[in-house]
N, CA, C and O atoms as CSV, one atom per row, in Angstrom:
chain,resi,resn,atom,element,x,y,z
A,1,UNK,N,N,0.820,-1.200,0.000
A,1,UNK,CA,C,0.000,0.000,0.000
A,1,UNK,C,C,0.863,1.263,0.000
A,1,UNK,O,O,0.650,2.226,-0.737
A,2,UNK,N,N,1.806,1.181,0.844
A,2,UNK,CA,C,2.815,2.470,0.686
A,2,UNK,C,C,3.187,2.566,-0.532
A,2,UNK,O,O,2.897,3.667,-0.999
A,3,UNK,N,N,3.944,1.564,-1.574
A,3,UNK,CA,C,4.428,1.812,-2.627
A,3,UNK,C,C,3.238,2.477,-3.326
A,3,UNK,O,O,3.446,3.649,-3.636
A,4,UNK,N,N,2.319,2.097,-3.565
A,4,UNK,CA,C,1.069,2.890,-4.127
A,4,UNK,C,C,0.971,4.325,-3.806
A,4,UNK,O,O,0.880,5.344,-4.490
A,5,UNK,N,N,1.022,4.068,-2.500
A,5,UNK,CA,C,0.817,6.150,-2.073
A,5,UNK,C,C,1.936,6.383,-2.996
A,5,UNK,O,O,1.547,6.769,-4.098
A,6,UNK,N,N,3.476,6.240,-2.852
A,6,UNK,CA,C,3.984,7.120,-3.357
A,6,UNK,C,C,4.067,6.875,-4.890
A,6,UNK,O,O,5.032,7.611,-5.097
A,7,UNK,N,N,3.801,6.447,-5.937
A,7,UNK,CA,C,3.418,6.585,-7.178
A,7,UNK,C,C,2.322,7.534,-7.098
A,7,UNK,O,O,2.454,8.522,-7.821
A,8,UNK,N,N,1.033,7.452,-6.230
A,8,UNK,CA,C,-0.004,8.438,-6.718
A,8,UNK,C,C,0.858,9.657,-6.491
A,8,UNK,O,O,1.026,10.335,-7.505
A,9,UNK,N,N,1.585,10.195,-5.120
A,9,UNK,CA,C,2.328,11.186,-4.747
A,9,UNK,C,C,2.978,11.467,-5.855
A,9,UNK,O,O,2.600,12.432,-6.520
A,10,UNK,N,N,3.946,10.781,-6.225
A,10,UNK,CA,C,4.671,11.148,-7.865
A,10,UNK,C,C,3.833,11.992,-8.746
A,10,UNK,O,O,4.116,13.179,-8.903
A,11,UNK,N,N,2.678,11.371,-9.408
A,11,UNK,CA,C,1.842,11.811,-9.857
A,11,UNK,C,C,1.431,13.025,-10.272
A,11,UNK,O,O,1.424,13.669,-11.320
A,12,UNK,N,N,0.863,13.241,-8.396
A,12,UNK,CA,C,1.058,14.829,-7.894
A,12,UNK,C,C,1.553,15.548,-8.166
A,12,UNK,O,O,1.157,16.624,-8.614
A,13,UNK,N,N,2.858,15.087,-7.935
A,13,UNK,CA,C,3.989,15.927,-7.698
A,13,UNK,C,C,4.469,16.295,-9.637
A,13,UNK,O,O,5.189,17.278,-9.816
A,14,UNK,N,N,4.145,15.697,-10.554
A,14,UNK,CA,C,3.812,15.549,-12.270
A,14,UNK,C,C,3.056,16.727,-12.190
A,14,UNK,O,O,3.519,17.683,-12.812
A,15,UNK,N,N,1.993,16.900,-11.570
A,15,UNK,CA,C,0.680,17.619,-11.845
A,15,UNK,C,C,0.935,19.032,-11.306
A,15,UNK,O,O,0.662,19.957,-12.070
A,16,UNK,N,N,1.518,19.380,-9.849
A,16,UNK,CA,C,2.291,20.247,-9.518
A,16,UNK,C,C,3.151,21.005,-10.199
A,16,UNK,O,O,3.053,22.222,-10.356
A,17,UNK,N,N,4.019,20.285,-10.620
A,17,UNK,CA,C,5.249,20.956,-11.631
A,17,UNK,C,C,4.412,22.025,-13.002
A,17,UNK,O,O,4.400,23.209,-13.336
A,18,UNK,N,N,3.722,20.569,-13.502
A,18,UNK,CA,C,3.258,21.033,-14.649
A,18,UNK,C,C,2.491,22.507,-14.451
A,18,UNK,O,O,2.722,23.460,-15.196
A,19,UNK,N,N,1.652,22.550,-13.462
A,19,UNK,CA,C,0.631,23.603,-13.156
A,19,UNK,C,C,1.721,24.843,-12.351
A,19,UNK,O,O,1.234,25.969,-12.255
A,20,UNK,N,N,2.842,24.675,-11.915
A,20,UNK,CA,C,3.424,25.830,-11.496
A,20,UNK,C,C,4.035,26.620,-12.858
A,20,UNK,O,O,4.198,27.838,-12.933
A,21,UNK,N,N,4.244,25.933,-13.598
A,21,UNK,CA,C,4.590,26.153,-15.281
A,21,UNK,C,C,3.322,26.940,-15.722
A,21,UNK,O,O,3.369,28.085,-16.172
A,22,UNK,N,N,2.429,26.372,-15.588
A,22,UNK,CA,C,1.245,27.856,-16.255
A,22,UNK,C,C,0.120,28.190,-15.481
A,22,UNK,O,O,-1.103,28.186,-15.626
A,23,UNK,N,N,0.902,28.467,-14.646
A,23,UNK,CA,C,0.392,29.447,-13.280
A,23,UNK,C,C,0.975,31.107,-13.800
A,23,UNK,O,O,0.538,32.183,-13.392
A,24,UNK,N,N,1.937,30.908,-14.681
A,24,UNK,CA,C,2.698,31.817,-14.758
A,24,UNK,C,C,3.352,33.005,-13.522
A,24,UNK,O,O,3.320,34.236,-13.511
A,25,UNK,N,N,3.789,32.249,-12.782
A,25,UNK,CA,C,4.866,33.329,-11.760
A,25,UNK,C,C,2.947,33.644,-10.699
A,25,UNK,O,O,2.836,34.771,-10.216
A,26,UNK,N,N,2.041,32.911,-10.533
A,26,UNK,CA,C,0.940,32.636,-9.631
A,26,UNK,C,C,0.196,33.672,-10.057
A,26,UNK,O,O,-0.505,34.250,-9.226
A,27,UNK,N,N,0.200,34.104,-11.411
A,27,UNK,CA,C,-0.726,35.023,-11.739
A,27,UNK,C,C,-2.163,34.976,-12.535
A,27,UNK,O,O,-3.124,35.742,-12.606
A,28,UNK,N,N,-1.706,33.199,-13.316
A,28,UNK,CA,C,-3.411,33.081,-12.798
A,28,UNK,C,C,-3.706,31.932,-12.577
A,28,UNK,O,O,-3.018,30.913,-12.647
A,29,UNK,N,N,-5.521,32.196,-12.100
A,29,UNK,CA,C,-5.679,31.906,-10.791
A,29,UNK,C,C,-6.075,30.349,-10.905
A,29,UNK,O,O,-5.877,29.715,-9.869
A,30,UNK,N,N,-6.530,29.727,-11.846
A,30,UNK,CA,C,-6.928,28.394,-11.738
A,30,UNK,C,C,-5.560,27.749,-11.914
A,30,UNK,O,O,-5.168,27.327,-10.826
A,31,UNK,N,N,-4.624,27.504,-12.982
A,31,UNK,CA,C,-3.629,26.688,-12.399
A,31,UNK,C,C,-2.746,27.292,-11.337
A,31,UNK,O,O,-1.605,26.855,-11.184
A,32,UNK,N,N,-3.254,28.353,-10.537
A,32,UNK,CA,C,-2.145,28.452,-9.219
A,32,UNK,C,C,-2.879,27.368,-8.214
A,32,UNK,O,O,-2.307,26.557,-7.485
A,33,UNK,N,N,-4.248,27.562,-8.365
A,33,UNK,CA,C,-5.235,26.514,-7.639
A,33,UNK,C,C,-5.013,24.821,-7.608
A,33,UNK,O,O,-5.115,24.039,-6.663
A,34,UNK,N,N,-4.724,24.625,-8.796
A,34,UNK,CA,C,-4.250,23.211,-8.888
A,34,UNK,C,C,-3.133,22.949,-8.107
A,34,UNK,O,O,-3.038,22.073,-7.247
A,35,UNK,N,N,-1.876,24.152,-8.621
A,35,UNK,CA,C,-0.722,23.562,-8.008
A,35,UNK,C,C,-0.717,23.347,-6.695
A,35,UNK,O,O,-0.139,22.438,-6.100
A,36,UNK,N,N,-1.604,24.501,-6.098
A,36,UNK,CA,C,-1.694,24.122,-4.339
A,36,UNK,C,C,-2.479,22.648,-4.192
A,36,UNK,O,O,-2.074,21.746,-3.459
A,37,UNK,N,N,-3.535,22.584,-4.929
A,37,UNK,CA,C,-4.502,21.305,-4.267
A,37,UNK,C,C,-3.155,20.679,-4.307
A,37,UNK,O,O,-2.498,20.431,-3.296
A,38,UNK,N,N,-2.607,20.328,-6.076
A,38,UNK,CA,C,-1.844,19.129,-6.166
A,38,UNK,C,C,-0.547,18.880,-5.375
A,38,UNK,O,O,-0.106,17.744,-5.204
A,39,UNK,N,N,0.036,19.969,-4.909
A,39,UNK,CA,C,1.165,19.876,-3.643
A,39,UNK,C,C,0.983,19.344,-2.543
A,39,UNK,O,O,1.832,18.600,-2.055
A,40,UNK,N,N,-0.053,19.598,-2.001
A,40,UNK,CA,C,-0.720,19.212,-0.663
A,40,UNK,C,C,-1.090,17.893,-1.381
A,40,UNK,O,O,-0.166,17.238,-0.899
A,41,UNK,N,N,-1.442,17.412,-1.808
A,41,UNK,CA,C,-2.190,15.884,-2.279
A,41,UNK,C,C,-0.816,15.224,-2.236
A,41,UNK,O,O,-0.551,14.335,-1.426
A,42,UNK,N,N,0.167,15.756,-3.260
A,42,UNK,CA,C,1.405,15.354,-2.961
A,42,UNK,C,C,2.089,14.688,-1.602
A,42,UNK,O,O,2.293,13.523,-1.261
A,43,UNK,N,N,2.348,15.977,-0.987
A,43,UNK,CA,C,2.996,15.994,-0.111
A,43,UNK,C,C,2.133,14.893,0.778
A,43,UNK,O,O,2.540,13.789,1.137
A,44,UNK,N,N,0.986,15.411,1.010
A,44,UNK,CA,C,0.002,14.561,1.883
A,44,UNK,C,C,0.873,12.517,1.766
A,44,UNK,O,O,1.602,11.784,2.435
A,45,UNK,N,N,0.105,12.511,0.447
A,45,UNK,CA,C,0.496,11.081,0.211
A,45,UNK,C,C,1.852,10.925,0.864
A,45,UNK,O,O,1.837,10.248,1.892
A,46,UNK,N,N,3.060,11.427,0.470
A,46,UNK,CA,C,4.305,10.863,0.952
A,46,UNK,C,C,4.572,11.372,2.210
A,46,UNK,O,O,5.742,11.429,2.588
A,47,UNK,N,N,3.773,11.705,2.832
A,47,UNK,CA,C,3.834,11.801,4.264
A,47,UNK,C,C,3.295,10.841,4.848
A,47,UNK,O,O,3.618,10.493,5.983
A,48,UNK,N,N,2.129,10.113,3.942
A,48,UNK,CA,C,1.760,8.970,4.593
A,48,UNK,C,C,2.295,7.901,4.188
A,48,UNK,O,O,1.927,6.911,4.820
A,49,UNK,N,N,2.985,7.728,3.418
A,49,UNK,CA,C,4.075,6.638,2.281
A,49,UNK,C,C,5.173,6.234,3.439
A,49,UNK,O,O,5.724,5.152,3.641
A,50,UNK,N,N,5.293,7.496,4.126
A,50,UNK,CA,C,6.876,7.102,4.949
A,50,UNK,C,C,6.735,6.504,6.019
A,50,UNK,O,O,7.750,5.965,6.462
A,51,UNK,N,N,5.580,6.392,6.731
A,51,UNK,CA,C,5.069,5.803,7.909
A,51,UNK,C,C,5.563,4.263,7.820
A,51,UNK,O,O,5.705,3.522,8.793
A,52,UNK,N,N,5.827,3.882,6.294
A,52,UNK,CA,C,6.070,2.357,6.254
A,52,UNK,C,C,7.082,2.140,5.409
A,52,UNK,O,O,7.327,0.984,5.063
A,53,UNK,N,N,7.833,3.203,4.938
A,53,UNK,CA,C,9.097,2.544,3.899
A,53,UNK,C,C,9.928,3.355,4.486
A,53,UNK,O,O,9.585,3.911,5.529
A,54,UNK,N,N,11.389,3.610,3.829
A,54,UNK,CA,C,12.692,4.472,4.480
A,54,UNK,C,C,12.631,5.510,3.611
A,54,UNK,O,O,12.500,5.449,2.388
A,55,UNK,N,N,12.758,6.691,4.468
A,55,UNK,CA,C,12.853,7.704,3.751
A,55,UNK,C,C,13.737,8.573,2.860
A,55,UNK,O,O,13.545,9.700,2.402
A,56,UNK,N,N,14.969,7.551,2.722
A,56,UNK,CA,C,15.576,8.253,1.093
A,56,UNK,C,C,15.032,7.451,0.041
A,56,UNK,O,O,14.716,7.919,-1.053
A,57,UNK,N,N,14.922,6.291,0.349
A,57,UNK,CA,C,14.312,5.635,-1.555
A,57,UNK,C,C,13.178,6.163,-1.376
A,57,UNK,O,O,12.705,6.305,-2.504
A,58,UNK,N,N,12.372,6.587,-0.523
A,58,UNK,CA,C,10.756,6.788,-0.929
A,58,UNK,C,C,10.915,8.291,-1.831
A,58,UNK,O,O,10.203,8.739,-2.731
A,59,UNK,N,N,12.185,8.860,-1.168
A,59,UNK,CA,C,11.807,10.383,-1.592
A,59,UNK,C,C,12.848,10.315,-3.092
A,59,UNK,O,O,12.885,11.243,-3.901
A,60,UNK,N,N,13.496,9.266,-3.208
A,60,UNK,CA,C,13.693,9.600,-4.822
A,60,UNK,C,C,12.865,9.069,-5.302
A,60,UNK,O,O,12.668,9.687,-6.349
A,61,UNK,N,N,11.949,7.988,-5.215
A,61,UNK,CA,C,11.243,7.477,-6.140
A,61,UNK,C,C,9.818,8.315,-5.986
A,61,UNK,O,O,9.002,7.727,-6.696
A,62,UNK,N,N,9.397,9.083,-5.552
A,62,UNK,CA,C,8.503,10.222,-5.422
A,62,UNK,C,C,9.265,10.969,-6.724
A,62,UNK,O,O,8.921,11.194,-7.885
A,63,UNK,N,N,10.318,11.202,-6.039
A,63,UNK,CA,C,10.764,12.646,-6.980
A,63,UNK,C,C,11.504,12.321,-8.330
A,63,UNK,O,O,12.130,13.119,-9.028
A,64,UNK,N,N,11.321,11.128,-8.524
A,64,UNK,CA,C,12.039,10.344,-10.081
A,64,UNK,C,C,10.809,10.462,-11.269
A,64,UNK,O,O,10.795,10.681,-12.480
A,65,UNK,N,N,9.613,10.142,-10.034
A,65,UNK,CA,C,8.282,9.848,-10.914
A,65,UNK,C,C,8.005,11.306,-11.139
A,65,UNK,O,O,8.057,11.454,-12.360
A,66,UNK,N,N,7.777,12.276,-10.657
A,66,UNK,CA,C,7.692,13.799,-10.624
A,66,UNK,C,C,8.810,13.865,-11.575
A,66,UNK,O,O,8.354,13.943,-12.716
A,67,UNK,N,N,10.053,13.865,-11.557
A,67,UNK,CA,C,10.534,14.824,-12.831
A,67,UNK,C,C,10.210,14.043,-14.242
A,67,UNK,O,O,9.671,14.695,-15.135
A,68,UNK,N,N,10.596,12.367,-14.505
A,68,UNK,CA,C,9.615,12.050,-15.226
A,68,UNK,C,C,9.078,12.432,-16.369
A,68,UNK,O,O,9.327,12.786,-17.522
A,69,UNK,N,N,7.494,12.034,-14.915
A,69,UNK,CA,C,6.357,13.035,-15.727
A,69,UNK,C,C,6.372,13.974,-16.161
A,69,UNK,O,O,5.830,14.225,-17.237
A,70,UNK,N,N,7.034,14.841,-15.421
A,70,UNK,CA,C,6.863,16.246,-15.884
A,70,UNK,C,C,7.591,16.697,-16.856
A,70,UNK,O,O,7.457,17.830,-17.318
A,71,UNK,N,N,8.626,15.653,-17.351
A,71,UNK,CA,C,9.687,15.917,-18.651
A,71,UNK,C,C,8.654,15.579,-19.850
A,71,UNK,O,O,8.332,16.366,-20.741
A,72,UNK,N,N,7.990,13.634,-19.620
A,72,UNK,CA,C,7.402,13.169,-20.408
A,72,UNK,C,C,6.215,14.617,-20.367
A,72,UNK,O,O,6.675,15.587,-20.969
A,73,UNK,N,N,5.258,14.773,-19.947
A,73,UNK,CA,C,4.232,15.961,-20.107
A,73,UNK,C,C,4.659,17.141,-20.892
A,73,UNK,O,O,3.889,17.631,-21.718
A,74,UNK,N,N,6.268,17.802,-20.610
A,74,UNK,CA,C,6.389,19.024,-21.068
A,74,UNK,C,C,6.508,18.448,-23.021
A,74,UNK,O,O,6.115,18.939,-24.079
A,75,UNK,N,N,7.158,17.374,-22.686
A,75,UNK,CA,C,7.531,17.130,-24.290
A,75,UNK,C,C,5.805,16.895,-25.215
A,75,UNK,O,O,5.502,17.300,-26.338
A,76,UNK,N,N,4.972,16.118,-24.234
A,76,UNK,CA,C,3.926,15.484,-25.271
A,76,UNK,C,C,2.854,16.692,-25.173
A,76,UNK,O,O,2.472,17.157,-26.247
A,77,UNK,N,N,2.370,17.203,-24.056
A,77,UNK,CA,C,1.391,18.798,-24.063
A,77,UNK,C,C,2.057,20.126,-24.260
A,77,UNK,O,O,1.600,21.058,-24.923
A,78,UNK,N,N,3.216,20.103,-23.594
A,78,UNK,CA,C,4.061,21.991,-23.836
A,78,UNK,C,C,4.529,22.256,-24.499
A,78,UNK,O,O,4.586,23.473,-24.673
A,79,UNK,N,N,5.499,21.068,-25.734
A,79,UNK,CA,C,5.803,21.716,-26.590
A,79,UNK,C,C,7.151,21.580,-26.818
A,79,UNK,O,O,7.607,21.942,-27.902
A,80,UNK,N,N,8.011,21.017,-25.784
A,80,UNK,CA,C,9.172,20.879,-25.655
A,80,UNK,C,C,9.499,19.919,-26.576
A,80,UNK,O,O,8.843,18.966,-26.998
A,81,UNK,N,N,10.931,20.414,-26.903
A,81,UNK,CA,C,11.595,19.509,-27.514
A,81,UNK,C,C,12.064,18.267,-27.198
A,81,UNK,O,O,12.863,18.343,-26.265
A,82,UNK,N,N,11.857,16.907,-27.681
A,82,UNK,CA,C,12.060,16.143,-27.807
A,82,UNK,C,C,13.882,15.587,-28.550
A,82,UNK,O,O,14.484,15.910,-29.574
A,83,UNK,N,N,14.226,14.603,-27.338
A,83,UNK,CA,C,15.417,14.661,-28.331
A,83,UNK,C,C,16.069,12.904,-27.471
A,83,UNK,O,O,15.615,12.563,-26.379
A,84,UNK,N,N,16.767,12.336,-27.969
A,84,UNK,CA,C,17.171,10.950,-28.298
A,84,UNK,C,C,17.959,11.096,-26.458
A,84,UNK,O,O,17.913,10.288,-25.531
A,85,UNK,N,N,18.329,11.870,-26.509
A,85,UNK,CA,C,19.205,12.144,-24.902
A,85,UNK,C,C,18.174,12.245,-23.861
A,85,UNK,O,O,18.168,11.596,-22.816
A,86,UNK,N,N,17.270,13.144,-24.245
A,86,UNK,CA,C,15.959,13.326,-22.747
A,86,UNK,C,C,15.327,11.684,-22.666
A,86,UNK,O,O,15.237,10.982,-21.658
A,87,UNK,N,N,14.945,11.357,-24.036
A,87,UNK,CA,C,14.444,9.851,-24.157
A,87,UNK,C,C,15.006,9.063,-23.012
A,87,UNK,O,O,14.306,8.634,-22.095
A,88,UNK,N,N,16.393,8.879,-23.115
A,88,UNK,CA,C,17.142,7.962,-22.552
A,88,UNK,C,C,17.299,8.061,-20.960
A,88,UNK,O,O,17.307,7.073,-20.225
A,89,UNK,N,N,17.429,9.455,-20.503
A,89,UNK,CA,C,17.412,9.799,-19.606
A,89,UNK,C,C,16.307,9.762,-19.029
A,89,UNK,O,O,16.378,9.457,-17.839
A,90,UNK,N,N,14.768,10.067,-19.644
A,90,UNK,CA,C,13.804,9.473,-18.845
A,90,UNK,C,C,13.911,8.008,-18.444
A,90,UNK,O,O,13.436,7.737,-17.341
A,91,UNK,N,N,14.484,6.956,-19.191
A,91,UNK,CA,C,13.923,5.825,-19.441
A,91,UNK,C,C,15.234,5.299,-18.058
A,91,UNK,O,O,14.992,4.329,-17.340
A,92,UNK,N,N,16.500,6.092,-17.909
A,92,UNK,CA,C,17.252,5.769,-16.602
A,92,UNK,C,C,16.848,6.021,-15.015
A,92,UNK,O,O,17.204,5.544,-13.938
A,93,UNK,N,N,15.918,7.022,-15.457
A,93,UNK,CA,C,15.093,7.303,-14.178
A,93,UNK,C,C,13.971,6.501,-13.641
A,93,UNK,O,O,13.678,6.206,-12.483
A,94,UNK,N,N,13.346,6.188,-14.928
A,94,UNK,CA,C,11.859,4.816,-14.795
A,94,UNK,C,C,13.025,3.659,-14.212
A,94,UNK,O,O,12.659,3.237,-13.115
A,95,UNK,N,N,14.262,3.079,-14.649
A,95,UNK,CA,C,14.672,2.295,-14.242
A,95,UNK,C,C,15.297,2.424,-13.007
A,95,UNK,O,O,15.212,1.508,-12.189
A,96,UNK,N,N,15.880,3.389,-12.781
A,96,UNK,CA,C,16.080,3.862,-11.562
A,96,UNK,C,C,15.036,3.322,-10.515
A,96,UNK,O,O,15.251,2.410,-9.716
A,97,UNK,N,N,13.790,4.085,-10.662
A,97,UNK,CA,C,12.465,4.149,-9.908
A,97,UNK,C,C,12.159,2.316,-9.274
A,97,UNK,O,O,11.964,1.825,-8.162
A,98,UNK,N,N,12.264,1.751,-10.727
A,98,UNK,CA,C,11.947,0.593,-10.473
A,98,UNK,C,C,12.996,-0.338,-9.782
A,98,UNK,O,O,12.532,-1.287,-9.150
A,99,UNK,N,N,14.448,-0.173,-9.829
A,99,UNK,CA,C,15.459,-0.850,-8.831
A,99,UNK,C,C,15.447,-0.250,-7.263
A,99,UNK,O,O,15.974,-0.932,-6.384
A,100,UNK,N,N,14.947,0.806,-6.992
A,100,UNK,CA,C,14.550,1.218,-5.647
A,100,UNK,C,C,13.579,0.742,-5.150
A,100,UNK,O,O,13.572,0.437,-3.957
A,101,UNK,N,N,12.629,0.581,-5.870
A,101,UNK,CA,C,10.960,0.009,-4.937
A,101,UNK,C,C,11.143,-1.276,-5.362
A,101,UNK,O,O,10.013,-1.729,-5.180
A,102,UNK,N,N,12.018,-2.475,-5.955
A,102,UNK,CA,C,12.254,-3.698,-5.510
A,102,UNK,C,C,13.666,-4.123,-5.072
A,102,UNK,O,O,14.193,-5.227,-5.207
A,103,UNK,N,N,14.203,-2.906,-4.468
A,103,UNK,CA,C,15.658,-3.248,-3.512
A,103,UNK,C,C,14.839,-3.913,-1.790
A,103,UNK,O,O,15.418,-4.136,-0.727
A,104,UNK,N,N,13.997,-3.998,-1.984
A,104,UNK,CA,C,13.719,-4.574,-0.453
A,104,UNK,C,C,13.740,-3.227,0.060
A,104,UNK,O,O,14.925,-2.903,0.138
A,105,UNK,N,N,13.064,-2.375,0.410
A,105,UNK,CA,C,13.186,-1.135,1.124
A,105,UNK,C,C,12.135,-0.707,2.155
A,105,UNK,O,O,12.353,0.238,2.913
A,106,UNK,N,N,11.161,-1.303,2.174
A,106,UNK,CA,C,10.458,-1.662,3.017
A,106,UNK,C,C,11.022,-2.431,4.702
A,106,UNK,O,O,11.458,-3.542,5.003
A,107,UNK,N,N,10.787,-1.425,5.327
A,107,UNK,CA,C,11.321,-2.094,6.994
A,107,UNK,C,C,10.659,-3.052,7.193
A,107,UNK,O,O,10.802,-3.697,8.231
């Protein structure tokens, strides 16, 4: 169940990024709104994530899935460039993600 919180937390933390990006500097007002719900939803979750795993793999694999997403998102909705290096580098971080939450990390 913890590993779950913190993927949804990741998520969040995807949804956060993205929405502090066109919040524009918190000037307007519906995605400044998101980014708060989605921070707090964030944060929330991996506050409750840690109650049962250790808290450095939880907080990279929170924050692996958050940059991520938020690379994969900027490239497929914002517009960003796409390029053979970000590819790869997402795909070291998904692997990353995934050798941490089956290193046994769970107390």
């Amino acid at each position: 169940m913890a590993w779950l919180l913190i993927v949804t937390a990741g998520l969040f933390e995807t949804g956060f990024a993205v929405l502090l990006k066109q919040s524009a500097h918190f000037t307007r007002l519906w995605p400044t709104v998101g980014f708060a719900a989605c921070a707090l939803i964030s944060f929330g979750l991996l506050s409750l994530a840690l109650r049962g795993l250790e808290a450095g793999p939880s907080y990279a694999v929170w924050t692996g899935i958050g940059a991520a997403g938020t690379a994969v998102i900027g490239m497929v909705a914002l517009g960003e460039t796409v390029s053979a290096a970000k590819l790869v580098s997402i795909g070291l971080i998904v692997a990353g993600v995934i050798g941490l939450s089956l290193s046994g990390v769970t107390p």
